[in-house]
N, CA, C and O atoms as CSV, one atom per row, in Angstrom:
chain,resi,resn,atom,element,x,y,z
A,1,UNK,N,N,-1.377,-20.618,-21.310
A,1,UNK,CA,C,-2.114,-19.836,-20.342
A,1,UNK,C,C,-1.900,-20.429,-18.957
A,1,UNK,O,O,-1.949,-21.656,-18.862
A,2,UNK,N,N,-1.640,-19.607,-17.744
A,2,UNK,CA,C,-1.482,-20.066,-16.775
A,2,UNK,C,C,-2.901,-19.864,-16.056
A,2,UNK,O,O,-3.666,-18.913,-15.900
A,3,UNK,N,N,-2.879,-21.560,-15.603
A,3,UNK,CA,C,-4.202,-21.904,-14.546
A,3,UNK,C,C,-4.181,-21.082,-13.347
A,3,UNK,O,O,-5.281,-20.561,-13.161
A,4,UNK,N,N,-3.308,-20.785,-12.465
A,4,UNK,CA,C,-3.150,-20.381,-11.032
A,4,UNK,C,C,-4.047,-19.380,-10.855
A,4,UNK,O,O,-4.920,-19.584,-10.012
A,5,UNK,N,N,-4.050,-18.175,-11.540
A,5,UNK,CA,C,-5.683,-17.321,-11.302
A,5,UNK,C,C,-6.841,-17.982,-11.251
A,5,UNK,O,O,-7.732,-17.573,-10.506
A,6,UNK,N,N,-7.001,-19.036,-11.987
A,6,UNK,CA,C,-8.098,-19.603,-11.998
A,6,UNK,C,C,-8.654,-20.448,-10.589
A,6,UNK,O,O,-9.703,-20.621,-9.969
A,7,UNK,N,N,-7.040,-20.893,-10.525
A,7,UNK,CA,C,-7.096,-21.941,-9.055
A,7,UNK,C,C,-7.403,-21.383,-7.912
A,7,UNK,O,O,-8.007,-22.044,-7.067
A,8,UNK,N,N,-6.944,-19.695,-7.616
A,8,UNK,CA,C,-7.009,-19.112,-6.780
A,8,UNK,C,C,-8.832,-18.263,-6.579
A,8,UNK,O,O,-9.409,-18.125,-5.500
A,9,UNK,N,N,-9.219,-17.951,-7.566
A,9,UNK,CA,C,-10.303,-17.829,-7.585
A,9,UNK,C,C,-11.441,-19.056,-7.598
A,9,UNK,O,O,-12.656,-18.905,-7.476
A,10,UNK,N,N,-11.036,-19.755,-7.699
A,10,UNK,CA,C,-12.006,-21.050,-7.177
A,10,UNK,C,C,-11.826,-21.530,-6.002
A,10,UNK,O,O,-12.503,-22.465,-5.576
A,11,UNK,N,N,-10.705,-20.837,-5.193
A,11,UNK,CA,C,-10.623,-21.202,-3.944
A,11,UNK,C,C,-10.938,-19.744,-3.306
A,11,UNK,O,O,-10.513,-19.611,-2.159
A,12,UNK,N,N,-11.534,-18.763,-3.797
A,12,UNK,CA,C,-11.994,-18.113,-3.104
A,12,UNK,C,C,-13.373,-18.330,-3.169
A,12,UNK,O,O,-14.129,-17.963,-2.269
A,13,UNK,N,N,-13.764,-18.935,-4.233
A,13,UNK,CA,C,-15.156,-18.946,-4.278
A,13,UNK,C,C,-15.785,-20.018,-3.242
A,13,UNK,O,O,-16.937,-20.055,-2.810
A,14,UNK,N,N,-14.510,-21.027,-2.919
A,14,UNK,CA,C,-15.627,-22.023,-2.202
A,14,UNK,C,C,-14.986,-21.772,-0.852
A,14,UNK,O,O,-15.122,-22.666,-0.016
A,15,UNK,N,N,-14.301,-20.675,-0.515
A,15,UNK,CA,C,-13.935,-20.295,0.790
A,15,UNK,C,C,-13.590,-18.985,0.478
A,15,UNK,O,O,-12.722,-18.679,-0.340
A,16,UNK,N,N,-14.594,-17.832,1.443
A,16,UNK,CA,C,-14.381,-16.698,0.851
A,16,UNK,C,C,-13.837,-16.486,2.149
A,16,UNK,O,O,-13.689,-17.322,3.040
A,17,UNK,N,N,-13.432,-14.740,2.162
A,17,UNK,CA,C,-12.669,-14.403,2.915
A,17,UNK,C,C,-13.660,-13.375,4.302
A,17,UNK,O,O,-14.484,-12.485,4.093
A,18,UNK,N,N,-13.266,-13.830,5.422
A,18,UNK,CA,C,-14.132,-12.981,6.017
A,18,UNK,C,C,-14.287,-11.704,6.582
A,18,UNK,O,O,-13.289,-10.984,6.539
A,19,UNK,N,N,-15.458,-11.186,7.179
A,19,UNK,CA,C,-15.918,-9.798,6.962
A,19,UNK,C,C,-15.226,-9.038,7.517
A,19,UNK,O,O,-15.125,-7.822,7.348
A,20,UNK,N,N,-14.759,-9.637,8.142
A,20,UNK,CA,C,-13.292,-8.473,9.015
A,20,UNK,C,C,-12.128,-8.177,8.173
A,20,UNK,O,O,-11.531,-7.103,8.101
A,21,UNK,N,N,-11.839,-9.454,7.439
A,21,UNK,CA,C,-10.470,-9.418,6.633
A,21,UNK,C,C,-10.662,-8.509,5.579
A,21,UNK,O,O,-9.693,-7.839,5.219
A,22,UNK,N,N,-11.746,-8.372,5.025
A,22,UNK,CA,C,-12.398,-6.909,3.608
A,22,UNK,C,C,-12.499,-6.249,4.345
A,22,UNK,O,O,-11.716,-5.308,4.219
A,23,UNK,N,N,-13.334,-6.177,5.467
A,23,UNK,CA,C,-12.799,-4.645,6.309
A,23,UNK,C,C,-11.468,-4.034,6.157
A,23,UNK,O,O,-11.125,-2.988,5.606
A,24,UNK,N,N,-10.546,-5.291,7.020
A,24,UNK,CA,C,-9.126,-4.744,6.454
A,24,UNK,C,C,-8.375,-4.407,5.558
A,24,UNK,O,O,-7.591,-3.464,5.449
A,25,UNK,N,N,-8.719,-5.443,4.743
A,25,UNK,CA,C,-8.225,-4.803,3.668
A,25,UNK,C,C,-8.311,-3.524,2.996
A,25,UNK,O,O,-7.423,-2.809,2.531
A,26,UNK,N,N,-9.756,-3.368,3.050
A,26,UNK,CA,C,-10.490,-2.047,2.634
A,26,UNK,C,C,-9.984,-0.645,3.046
A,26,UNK,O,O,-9.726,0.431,2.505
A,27,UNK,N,N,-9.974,-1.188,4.250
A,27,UNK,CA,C,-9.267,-0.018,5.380
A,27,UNK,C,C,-8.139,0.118,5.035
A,27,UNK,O,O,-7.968,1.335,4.959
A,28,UNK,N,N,-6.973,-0.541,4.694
A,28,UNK,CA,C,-5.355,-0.345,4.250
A,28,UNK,C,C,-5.735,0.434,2.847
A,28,UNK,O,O,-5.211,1.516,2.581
A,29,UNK,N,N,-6.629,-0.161,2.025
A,29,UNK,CA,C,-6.634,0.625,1.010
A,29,UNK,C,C,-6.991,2.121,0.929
A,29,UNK,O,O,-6.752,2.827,-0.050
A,30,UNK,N,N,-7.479,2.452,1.856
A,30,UNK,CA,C,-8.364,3.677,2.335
A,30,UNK,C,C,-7.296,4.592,2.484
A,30,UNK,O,O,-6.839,5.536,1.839
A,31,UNK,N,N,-7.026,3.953,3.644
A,31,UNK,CA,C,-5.600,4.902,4.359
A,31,UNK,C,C,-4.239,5.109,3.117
A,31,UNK,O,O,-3.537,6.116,3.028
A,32,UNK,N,N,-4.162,4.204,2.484
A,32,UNK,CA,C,-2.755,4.378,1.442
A,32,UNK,C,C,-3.798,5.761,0.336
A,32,UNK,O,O,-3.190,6.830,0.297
A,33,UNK,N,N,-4.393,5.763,-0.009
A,33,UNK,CA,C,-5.466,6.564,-0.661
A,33,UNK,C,C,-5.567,7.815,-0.232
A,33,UNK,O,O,-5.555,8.628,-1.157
A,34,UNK,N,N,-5.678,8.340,0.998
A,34,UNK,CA,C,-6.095,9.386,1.752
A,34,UNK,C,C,-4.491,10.097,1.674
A,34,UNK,O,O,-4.245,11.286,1.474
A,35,UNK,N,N,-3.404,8.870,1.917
A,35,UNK,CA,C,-2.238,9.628,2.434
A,35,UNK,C,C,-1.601,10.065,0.860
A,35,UNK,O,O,-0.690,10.880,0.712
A,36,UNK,N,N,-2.237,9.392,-0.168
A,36,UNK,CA,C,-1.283,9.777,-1.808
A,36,UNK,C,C,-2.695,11.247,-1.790
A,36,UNK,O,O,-2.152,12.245,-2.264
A,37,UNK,N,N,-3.643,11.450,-1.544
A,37,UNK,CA,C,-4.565,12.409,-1.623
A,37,UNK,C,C,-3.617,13.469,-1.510
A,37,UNK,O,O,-3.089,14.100,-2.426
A,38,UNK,N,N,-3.418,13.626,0.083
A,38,UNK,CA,C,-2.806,14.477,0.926
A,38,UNK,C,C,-1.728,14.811,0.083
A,38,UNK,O,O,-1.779,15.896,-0.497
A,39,UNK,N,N,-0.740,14.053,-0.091
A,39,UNK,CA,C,0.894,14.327,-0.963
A,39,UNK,C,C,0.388,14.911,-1.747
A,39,UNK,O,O,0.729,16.091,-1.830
A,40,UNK,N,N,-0.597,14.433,-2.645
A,40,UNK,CA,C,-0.900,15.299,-3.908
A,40,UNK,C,C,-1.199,16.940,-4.067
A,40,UNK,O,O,-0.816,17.747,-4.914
A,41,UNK,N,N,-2.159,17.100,-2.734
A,41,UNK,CA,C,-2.988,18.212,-2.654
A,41,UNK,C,C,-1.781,19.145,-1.930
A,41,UNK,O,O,-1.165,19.989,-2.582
A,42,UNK,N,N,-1.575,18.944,-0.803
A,42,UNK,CA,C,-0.224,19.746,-0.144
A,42,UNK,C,C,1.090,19.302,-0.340
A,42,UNK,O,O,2.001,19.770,0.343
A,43,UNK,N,N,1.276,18.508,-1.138
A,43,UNK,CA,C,2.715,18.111,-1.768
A,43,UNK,C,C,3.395,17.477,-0.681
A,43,UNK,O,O,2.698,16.977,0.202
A,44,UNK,N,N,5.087,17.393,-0.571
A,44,UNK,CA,C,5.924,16.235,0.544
A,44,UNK,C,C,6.578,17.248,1.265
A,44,UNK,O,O,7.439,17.771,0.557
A,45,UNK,N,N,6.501,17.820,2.593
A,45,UNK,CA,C,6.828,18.152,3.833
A,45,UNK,C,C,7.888,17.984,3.894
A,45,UNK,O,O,8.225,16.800,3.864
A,46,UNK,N,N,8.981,19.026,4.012
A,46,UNK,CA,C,10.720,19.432,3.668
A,46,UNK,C,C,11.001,18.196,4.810
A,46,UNK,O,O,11.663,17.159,4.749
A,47,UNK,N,N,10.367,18.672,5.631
A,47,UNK,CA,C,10.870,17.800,7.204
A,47,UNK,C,C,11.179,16.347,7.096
A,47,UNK,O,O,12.067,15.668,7.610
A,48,UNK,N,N,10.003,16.000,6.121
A,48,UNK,CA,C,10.217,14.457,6.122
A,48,UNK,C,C,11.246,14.190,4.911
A,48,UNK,O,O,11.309,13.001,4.598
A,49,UNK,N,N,12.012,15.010,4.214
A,49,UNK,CA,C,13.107,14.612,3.027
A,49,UNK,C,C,14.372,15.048,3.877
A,49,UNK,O,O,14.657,15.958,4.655
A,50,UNK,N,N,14.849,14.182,3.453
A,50,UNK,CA,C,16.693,13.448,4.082
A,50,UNK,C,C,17.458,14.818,2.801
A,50,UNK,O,O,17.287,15.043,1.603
A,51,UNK,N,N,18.317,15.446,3.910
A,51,UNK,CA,C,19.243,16.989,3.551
A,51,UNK,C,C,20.060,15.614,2.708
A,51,UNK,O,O,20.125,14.392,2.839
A,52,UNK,N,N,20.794,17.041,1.473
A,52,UNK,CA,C,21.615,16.934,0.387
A,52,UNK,C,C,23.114,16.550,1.315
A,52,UNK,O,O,23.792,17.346,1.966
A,53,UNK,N,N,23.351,15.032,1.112
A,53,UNK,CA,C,24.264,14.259,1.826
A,53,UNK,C,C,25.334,13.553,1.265
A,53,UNK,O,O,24.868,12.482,0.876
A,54,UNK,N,N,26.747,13.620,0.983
A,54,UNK,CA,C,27.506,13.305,0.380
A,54,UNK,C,C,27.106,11.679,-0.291
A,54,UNK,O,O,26.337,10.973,0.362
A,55,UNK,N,N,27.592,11.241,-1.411
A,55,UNK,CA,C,27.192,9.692,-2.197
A,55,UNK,C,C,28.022,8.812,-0.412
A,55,UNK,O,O,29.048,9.054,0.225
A,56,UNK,N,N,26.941,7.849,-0.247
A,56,UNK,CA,C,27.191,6.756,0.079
A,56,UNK,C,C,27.926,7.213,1.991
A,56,UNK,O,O,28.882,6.689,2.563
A,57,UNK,N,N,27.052,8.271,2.461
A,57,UNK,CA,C,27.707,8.887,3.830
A,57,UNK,C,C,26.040,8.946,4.652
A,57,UNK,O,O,24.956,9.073,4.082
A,58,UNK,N,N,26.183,8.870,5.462
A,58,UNK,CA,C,25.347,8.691,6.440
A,58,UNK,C,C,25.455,10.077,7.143
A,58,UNK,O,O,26.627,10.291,7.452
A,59,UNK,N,N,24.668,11.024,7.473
A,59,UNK,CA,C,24.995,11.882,8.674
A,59,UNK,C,C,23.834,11.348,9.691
A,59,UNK,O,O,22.806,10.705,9.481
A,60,UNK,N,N,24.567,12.012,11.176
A,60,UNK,CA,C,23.893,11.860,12.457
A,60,UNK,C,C,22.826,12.780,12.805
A,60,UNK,O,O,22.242,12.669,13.883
C-alpha cells in the first residue's frame, strides 16, 4: 500500500489550504462544469471544429 495519500492528507490537515485558494479552485470547477453543460445541451459549434484537411497538412 502506498503511504503518499496518507502523507498528503496529513499535510493538509495540519496546513490547510486557504479561503481564496477553494474559492479557486471551486470556481475552475464551476466554469469547466457550466462549459461541458453547455456542449451537452447545445452540442459543439461548426465554427469552432477544424474543416476536413488532408493527413498531416496544415491549411491557412
Amino acid at each position: 500500500m502506498n503511504l503518499r495519500p496518507f502523507l498528503r492528507m496529513a499535510k493538509w490537515a495540519h496546513n490547510p489550504p486557504s479561503a481564496s485558494r477553494v474559492k479557486l479552485v471551486f470556481g475552475a470547477i464551476a466554469i469547466c462544469l457550466i462549459v461541458f453543460a453547455f456542449e451537452r445541451v447545445f452540442g459543439w459549434p461548426d465554427w469552432l471544429s477544424m474543416p476536413d484537411t488532408p493527413k498531416g497538412r496544415i491549411t491557412k
